[in-house]
C-alpha positions as a Markdown table, in Angstrom:
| # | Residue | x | y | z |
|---|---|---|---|---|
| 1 | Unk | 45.6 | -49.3 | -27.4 |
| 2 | Unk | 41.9 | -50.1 | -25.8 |
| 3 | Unk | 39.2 | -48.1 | -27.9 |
| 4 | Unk | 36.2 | -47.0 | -25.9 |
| 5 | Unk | 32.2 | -47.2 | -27.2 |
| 6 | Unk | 29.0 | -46.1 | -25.9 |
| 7 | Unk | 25.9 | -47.4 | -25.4 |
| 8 | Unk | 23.2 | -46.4 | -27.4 |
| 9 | Unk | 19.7 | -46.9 | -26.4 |
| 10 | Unk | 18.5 | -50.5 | -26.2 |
| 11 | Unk | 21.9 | -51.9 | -26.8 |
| 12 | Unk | 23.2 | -55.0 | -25.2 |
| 13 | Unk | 27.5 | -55.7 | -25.0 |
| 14 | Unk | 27.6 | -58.3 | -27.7 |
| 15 | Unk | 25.1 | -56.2 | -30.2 |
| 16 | Unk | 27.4 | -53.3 | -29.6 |
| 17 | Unk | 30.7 | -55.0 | -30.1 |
| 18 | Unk | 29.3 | -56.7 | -33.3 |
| 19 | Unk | 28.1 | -53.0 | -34.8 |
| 20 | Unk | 31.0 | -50.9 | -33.8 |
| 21 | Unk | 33.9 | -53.6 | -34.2 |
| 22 | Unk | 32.4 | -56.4 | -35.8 |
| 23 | Unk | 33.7 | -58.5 | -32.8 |
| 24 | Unk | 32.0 | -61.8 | -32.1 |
| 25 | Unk | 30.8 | -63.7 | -28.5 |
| 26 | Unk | 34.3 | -64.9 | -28.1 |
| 27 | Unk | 35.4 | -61.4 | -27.3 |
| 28 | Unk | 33.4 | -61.0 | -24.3 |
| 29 | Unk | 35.3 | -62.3 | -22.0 |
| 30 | Unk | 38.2 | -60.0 | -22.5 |
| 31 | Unk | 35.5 | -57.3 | -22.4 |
| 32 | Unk | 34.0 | -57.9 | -19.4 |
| 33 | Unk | 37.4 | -57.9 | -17.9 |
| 34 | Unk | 38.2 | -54.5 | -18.8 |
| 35 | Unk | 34.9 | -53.4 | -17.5 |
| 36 | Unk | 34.6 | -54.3 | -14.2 |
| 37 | Unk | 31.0 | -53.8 | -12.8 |
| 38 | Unk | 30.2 | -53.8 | -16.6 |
| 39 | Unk | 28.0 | -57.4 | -16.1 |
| 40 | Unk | 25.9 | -55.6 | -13.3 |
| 41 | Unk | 24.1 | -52.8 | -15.0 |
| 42 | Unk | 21.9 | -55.5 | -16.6 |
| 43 | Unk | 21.5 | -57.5 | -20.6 |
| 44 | Unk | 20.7 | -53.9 | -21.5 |
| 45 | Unk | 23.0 | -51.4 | -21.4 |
| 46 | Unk | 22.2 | -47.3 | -20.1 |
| 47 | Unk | 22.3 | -45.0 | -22.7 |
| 48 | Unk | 26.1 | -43.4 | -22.7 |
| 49 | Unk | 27.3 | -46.2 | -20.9 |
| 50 | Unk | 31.4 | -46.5 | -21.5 |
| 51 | Unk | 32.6 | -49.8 | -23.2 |
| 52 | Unk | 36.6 | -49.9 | -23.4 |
| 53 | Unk | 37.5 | -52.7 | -25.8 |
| 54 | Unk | 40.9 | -54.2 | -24.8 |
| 55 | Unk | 43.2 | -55.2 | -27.8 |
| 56 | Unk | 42.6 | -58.5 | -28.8 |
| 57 | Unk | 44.1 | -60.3 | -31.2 |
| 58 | Unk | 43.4 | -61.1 | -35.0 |
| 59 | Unk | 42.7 | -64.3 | -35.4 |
| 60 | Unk | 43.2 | -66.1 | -38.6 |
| 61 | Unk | 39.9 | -67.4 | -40.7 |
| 62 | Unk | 39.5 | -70.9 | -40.2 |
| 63 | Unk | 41.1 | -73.2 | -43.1 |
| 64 | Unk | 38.7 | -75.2 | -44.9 |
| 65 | Unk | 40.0 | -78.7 | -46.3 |
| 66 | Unk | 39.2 | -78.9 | -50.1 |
| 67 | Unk | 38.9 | -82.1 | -52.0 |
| 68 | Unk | 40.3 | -81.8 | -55.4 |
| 69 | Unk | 38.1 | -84.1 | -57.8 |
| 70 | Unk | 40.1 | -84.5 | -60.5 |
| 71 | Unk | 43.8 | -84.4 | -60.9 |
Protein backbone atom coordinates (compact mmCIF):
# COMPACT_ATOMS: atom_id res chain seq x y z
CA UNK A 1 0.00 0.00 0.00
CA UNK A 2 1.73 3.51 -1.30
CA UNK A 3 1.42 6.17 1.55
CA UNK A 4 1.13 9.75 0.24
CA UNK A 5 3.03 13.08 1.82
CA UNK A 6 2.92 16.65 1.28
CA UNK A 7 5.18 19.17 0.77
CA UNK A 8 5.73 21.62 3.23
CA UNK A 9 7.30 24.89 2.42
CA UNK A 10 10.92 24.87 1.26
CA UNK A 11 10.95 21.13 1.08
CA UNK A 12 12.85 19.24 -1.50
CA UNK A 13 11.87 15.14 -2.31
CA UNK A 14 14.82 13.64 -0.56
CA UNK A 15 14.52 16.05 2.68
CA UNK A 16 10.89 15.11 2.73
CA UNK A 17 11.35 11.39 2.37
CA UNK A 18 14.17 11.48 4.97
CA UNK A 19 11.71 13.37 7.70
CA UNK A 20 8.46 11.66 7.07
CA UNK A 21 9.86 7.99 6.30
CA UNK A 22 13.33 8.12 7.14
CA UNK A 23 14.00 6.86 3.53
CA UNK A 24 17.42 7.48 2.03
CA UNK A 25 18.68 8.68 -1.82
CA UNK A 26 18.31 5.23 -2.96
CA UNK A 27 14.64 5.53 -2.78
CA UNK A 28 14.27 8.04 -5.27
CA UNK A 29 14.15 6.33 -8.02
CA UNK A 30 11.10 4.32 -7.12
CA UNK A 31 9.70 7.69 -6.12
CA UNK A 32 9.99 9.50 -8.95
CA UNK A 33 8.36 6.77 -10.76
CA UNK A 34 5.27 6.86 -8.91
CA UNK A 35 5.19 10.53 -9.50
CA UNK A 36 5.23 11.24 -12.91
CA UNK A 37 5.80 15.05 -13.64
CA UNK A 38 7.10 14.95 -10.00
CA UNK A 39 10.97 15.95 -11.35
CA UNK A 40 9.43 19.08 -13.27
CA UNK A 41 8.07 21.28 -10.55
CA UNK A 42 11.70 22.02 -9.67
CA UNK A 43 14.56 20.98 -6.49
CA UNK A 44 11.93 22.64 -4.46
CA UNK A 45 8.78 21.42 -3.99
CA UNK A 46 5.14 23.73 -3.86
CA UNK A 47 3.70 23.86 -0.73
CA UNK A 48 0.82 20.94 -0.64
CA UNK A 49 2.41 19.21 -3.28
CA UNK A 50 1.33 15.21 -3.29
CA UNK A 51 4.25 12.69 -2.79
CA UNK A 52 2.89 8.96 -3.00
CA UNK A 53 5.66 6.73 -1.73
CA UNK A 54 5.51 3.25 -3.42
CA UNK A 55 6.26 0.18 -1.17
CA UNK A 56 9.68 -0.52 -1.13
CA UNK A 57 11.39 -3.02 0.42
CA UNK A 58 13.29 -3.37 3.78
CA UNK A 59 16.53 -3.90 3.26
CA UNK A 60 18.72 -5.51 5.74
CA UNK A 61 21.64 -3.40 7.66
CA UNK A 62 24.83 -4.03 6.17
CA UNK A 63 27.00 -6.84 8.00
CA UNK A 64 30.10 -5.63 9.39
CA UNK A 65 33.11 -8.26 9.42
CA UNK A 66 34.53 -8.41 13.08
CA UNK A 67 37.97 -9.60 13.87
CA UNK A 68 38.08 -11.51 17.03
CA UNK A 69 41.52 -10.69 18.81
CA UNK A 70 41.85 -13.18 21.13
CA UNK A 71 40.50 -16.64 21.08
Amino acid sequence: MADVLTARQGDTLDELLWRERGLGPETLDAVLAANPGLADRGATLPIGTPVTVPPIAAQAPPVRETVQLWS
